[in-house]
Every structure is written in C-alpha cells, then in structure tokens.
N, C-alpha and C positions, 0 to 999 in steps of 0.2 A: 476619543478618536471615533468619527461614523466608521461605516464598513465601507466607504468607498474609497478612504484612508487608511485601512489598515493594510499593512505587511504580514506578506508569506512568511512561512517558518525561514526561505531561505532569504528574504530581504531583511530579516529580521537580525539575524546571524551575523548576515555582513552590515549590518548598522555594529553589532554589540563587535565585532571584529575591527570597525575604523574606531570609534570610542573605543576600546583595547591599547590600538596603535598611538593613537592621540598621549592617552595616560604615560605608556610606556618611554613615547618619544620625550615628554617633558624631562621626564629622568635622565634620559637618555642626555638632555640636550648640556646638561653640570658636567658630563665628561668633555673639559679639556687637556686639550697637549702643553701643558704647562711643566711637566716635570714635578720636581718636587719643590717647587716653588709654595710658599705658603701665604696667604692674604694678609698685607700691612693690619694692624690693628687699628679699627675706628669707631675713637670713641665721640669725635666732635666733627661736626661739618659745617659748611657753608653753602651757600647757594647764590650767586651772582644773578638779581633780574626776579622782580616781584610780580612776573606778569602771571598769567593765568596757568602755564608750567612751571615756571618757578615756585609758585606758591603751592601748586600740586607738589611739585617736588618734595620741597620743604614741608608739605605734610606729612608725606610717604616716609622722610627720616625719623619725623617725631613719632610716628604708629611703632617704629623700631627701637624706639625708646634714645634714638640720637638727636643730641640738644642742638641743635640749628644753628644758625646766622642768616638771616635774609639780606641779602643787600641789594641797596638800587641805588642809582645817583639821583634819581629824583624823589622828593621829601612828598610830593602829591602821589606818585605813582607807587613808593614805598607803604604810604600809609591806605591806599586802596588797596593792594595787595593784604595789607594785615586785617581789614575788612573782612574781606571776600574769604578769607581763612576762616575768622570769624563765625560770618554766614554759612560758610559749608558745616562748621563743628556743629552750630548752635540748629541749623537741619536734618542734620543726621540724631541729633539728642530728640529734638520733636518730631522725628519720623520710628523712635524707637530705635535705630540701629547702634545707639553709642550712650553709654549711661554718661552723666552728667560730670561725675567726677574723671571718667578718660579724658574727656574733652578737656577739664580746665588742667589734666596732666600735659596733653598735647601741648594746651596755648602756653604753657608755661617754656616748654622747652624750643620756642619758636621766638627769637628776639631780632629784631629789625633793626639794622642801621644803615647809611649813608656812608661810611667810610671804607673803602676795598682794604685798608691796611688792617681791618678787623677779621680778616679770612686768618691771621700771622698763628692763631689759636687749633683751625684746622685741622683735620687728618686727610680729609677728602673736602675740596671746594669743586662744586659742581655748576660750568655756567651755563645759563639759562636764557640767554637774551635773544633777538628774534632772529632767522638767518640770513646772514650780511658776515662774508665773511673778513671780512675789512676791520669789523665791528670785534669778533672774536677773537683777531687778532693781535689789537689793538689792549684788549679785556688779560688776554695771556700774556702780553708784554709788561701788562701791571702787575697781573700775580707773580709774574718770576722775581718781582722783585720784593714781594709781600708775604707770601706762602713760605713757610717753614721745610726746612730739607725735608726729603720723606713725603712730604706732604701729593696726594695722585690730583692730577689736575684733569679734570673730566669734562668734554663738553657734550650739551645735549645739541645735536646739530642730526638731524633727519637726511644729511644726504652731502654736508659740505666736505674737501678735500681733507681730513686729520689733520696728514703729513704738514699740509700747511700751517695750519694754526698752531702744532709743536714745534715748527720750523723757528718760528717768533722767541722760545724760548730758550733758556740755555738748559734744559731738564727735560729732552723729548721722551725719554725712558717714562717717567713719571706720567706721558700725556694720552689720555685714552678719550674713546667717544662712549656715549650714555645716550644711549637714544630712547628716550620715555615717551610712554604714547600719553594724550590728556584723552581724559584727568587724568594726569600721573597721579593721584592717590587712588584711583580706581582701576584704572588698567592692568591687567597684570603683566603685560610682555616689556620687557625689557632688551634693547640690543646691545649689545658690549662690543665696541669696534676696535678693534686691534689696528693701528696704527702701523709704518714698519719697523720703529724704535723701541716702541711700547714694550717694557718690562713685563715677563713671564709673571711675578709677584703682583704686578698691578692689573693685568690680568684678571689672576684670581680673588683679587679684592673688590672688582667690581661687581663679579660673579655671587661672591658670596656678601656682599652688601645687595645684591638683589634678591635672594635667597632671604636673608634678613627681613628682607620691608617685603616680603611674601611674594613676592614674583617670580616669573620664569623668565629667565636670563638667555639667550641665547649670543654665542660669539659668532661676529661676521669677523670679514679684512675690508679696507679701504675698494669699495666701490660706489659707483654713482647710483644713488638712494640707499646701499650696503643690501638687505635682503625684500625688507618687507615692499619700499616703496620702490627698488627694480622691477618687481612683479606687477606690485601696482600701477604702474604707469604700464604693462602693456593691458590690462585688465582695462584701464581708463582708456586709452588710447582706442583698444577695439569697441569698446560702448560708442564712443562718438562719433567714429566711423559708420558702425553698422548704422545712426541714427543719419545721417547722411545716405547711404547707402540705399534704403528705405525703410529702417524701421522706425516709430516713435520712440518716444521716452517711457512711457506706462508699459509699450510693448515687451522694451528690453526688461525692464524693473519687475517685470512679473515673470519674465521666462529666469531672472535671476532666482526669482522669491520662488520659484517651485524646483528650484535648481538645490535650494534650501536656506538662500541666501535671508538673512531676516529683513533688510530693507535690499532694497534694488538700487545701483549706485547712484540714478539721478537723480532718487528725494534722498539719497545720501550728500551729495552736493547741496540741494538747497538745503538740509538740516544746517551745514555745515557753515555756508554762507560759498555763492561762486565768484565771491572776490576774493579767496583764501588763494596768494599765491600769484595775483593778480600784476601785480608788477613785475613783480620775477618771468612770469612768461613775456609778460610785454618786452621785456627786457632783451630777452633771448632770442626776439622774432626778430631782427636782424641780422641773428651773426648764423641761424640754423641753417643746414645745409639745404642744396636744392634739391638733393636729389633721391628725395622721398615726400611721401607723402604727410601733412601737417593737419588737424582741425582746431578750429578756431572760433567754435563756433560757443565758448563757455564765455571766450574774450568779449565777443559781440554780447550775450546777454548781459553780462557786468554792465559794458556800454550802453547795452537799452534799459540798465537800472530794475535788471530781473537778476535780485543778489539770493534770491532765494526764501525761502519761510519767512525772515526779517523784514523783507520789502512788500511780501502775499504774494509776490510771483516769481517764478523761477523758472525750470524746466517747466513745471506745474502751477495753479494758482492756491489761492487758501485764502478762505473766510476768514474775514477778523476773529481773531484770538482763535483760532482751527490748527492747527496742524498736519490734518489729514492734505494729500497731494491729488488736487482735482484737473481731468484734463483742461488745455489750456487751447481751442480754437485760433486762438491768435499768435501761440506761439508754434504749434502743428504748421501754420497757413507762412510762418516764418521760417521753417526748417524747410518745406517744401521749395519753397523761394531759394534760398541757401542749395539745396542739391543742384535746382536749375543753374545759381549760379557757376557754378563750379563742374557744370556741365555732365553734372551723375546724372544718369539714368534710373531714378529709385524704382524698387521690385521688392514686390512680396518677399519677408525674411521669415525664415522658421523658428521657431523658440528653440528648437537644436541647434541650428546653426548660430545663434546669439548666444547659446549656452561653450559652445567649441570655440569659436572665435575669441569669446573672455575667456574661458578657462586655458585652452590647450597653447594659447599666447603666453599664459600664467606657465604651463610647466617646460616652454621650450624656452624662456628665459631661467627658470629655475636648474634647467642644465648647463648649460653657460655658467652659473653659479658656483657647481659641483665639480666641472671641469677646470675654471681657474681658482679654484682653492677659495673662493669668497665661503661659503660654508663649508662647512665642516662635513654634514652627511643630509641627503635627501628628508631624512626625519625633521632634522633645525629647521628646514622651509616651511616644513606641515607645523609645525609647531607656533614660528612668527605666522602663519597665514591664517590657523584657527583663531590662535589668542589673540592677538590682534588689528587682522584684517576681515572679520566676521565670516571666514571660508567656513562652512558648514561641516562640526565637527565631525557628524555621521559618513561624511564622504573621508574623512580622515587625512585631510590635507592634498596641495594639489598632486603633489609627488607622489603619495599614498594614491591617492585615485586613479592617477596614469596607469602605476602599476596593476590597479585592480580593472581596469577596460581595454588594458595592453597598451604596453609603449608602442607597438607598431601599428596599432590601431591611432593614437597621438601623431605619429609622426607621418602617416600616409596622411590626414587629415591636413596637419601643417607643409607637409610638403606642397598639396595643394592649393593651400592660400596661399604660397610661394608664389606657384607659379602665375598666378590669379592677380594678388597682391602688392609683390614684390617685398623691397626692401627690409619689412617690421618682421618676417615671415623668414628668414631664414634660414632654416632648419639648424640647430646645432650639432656640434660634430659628437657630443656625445648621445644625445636623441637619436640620430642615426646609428649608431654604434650599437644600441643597445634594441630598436627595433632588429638591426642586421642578425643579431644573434642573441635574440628571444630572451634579451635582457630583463632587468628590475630596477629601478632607480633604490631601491630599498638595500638592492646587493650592490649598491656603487662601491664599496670599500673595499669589495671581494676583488674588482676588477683589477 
C-alpha cells in the first residue's frame, strides 16, 4: 500500500470493526426460529437441469461428499453439462487447487440421466432449470408424483413467486426455494426461502445442507428477488439513472471502485453478458406501470448487438481477446442522445452522489425488508450483500454502514431524492423511524 493509501489508526479500526461484524454476522445468520425442529437426513440428491447451475450445483453436493443425480430431458444438453463438470474438475487439478484423486472421487458420485422418475432415490431433489415459472411448475407436478414421501423439493429460482410453484403439488410443506449464486460450486451464499407452508424441518435441512457444501446460508420469506436481488435492482436501477442523468459509465464504475466496489456495475454487466434477462424485461414493458420512472437503455444496447465483453462492446469496448473496459465515443455520443431523448437535462454528477444514490437506495429498501419480516435481522442483508453481491466487506454491509454514517444522515439524503426523484425514493417507514429516534438498523430486534 503507497502512503497515499494508507489508513489512520482510526480508519484502520473501523475497517478491522466491519470485517468484525461481517465474520460475526455469518454466524449469526444459522440462527433460525425453527423450534426444535431437526434437519431431514441427506444422504442422496438429485438435481433437475444440466445447465451451467445445475451442474454447479451438482458439484457443490458431490464436494459434500453427496452422491448426485443430474437430470435433463435432453441427451445433448445432459451430456454437455457432464462436460463442462468434467472441464471445471480436470482445471482446478492443472491449476493445483484439487489433487487428482478428489476429482475422480467427485466425478464418481455425479451420474447423469434423462429420466425425472430417477429423483424416486432422493432425499433432496433440487431444480435447477431456467426462470419460467410455467416451466417449474410444470417440473414439480412431475416430482409429486416421482419423489419419495419425505423427500424436500427445493427450487433454485432468484426471485419467482414459491407459494406457486408448491401450489402445483400436493406436499407444499416439503417445498422450499435454494437460491444459489454461479458458480454454485464457488460462491459461497446461499438463500433459503421460506415459503408460507414450508416445514420448520425442511427449513432447517436446507440450512444445514448449505453449511455441509460450506456456504453461508441465509433465510428470506417470499418477496420479489427475496433479499439479495430486491437490493440489487435498486443499486441497478440507480446506476442507469444517474447515467442518464449525466454521468458516464466509467464515471459511475469508478466512483463505485473507490467506494470499494471490486468491479463497478457496468463492466459487471458486460462480464456478465447485457442480454442476461433480456426477455424477461421485454416482457414486462408492457404491463409496467406508468407512473414512475423506467430505463431502458441496457434493452436498446442488446438491440444495437452491445452484449457486452462477448460481442467487444458494451457499455465499454475491448480489444480482441482483452478484457479490460475501454471508453466507448460512440456509445458516450449514444447515451447523450438517449438523455436528449427523453428530454434530461444532463449535469455534472459527483462520485458522492453516485456513491448515495446506489447505496442509500440499497439500505432503504433493505428496511422495507426488516419491517415486513422478509429478513430476519439487518446483519442477514450485510451478509447476502458482502458474499454475494460484491458489497465491500470493509464497509461491513449496507445495513452495517447506515448505521456507522448515521441512519438519519441515510434518511435526510433519501428523503431528498424523494422529493427530487419521486416514486423509487420513498423513504421507508422504518428508515424514518429510526432516524426520528437516533436509531440502529443493528438494534432492529430491540425495537
């Protein structure tokens, strides 16, 4: 670290004070209100869906020493999937990470087939296929009639309705959400979504199956995205704005990256590809209400075939076989256009204000959260938003962070992009609550 980088005794303090909180909160987060309920025993699983989660998935069971089932209806897609397993094992053995003989213990306990009536073995069948929830419910009307009594039916679904998809079944008790981030065999966060049927036991079987394959587990309830992606969609939401607004893309990405962020969201978008998702908003632009505000401006790159790193251009461009995100003249000269359209006025943005508008968006929906019982305690949000939404661990999560620059210092801020803003803006009724009377999202539980 130069000296123009280094921290005071006292930033230093409160860095080793949020890594503190962070550590603590992980622990923290295996406390649930489960009773004395105790976790079904699993000794065999399955996995519906070879795609590129599913197959993570099905890795993350076999590291746990539980013998698999991969299933897919297609015999091309099934045996690319057993590939690609393949290829990750036999990478991590020539990168040094995995001695030879783990790997052929993994692939051993990893077997493929094409028939759903193969789950009948089961303890936990986890599906995995893409989200469509038409599709999943369709998937759980088969397993009710393929899965063994007892057996927890778990889907990995980032944000669809539960209650529906166990609605299909005559075992809603049994039916829980797994929200895995990819690689699920690398990530460590795990969400466990409680359903409103879902068994106290199964519960804690998914808790402690994530504990198993080394993760940190956190429990939500049924909400739209449940923790990590409600946040995230206001985080996204204000990035494209402010880019609108007037600020660039590098602008934002770097007032993220000294924010602590490791990448800045919009070469996280093109890592990622900005057609992830891509029909699904197309979808939605129809039926969304009028009466707020919309950007639309990730839709129009896909359309101008700016898919990101994949295609060399995106928000950013990139040199053949480059990775790095270089500015783009032609797409800066296209955003300006776009503001005109839409008849902004763009103005100089400050890297503070790009830094509040993402974040303090981040913790007045995270009160919303805490207030209708979707989490459990301000700590669960720090914990999904370190591990895996790359919220920089030293700030200690967004919750953790409010409280350390004051709630009422958060909520005068957000009040003000209320007024400014409107609709995305708010304010929560427990944000104000707790500015009113020099609260702590930390001491929610006390309230």
């Amino acid at each position: 670290m130069n000296k123009a980088n280094e921290l005071n005794p006292q930033e230093e303090a409160a860095r080793e004070a949020a890594l503190a909180h962070v550590k603590a909160a992980e622990q923290a987060a295996a406390q649930i209100p489960v009773g004395d309920a105790a976790p079904r025993p699993i000794a065999q699983a399955a996995v519906i869906g070879a795609g590129t989660m599913g197959g993570g998935i099905a890795m993350a069971l076999a590291a746990a020493g539980i013998p698999v089932t991969l299933i897919d209806a297609s015999g091309e897609g099934l045996a690319r999937g057993l590939a690609r397993i393949r290829d990750n094992y036999d990478s991590s053995v020539k990168r040094g990470k995995l001695d030879a003989a783990v790997r052929d213990e993994r692939i051993a306990r990893i077997t493929g087939s094409l028939a759903i009536a193969d789950v009948k073995r089961a303890d936990i069948v986890i599906e995995a296929v893409f989200e469509d929830l038409a599709l999943k419910q369709d998937i759980f009307r088969e397993l009710d009639g393929h899965a063994k009594p007892g057996a927890v039916l778990a889907t990995n679904t980032s944000g669809l309705d539960i209650d529906e998809i166990a609605a299909v079944t005559q075992r809603p008790a049994d039916v829980v959400g797994a929200h895995f981030f990819s690689p699920a065999h690398v990530m460590r966060l795990l969400e466990v979504v409680r359903a409103a049927r879902t068994a106290d036991d199964v519960v804690a079987t998914l808790m402690d199956l994530g504990r198993r394959m080394g993760k940190v587990s956190v429990l939500a309830r049924i909400y739209p995205g449940f923790i990590g992606n409600a946040l995230f969609r206001n985080y996204n939401r204000e990035a494209h704005f402010l880019v609108e607004d007037g600020a660039l893309p590098h602008e934002v990405d770097a007032a993220l990256k000294d924010f602590g962020y490791a990448m800045g969201i919009f070469a996280v978008h093109d890592m990622a590809g900005n057609d992830v998702g891509y029909q699904t908003r197309k979808a939605q632009m129809a039926t969304r209400p009028t009466d707020r505000r919309w950007n639309d401006l990730i839709m129009k790159l896909v359309e101008m075939g700016r898919l990101g790193q994949k295609s060399g251009k995106g928000w950013y461009r990139y040199e053949p076989g480059s990775r790095e995100p270089l500015r783009d003249a032609e797409l800066e000269r296209f955003i300006v256009e776009e503001s005109g359209r839409l008849g902004i006025a763009r103005r100089p943005i400050s890297a503070d204000e790009i830094v509040k508008r993402c974040v303090y968006g981040m913790i007045n929906e995270g009160a919303k959260l805490l207030e209708q019982g979707i989490a459990l305690r301000a700590s669960d949000i720090d914990v999904v938003y370190v591990t895996g939404y790359g919220f920089p661990a030293h700030r200690g999560g967004p919750m953790y962070y409010a409280d350390q620059i004051g709630v009422a210092n958060v909520y005068r801020d957000v009040k003000r992009f209320y007024d400014e803003y409107g609709y995305w803006w708010k304010p929560a009724p427990l944000l104000e609550k707790l500015a009113a009377t020099n609260g702590q999202f930390g001491r929610f539980a006390d309230l």
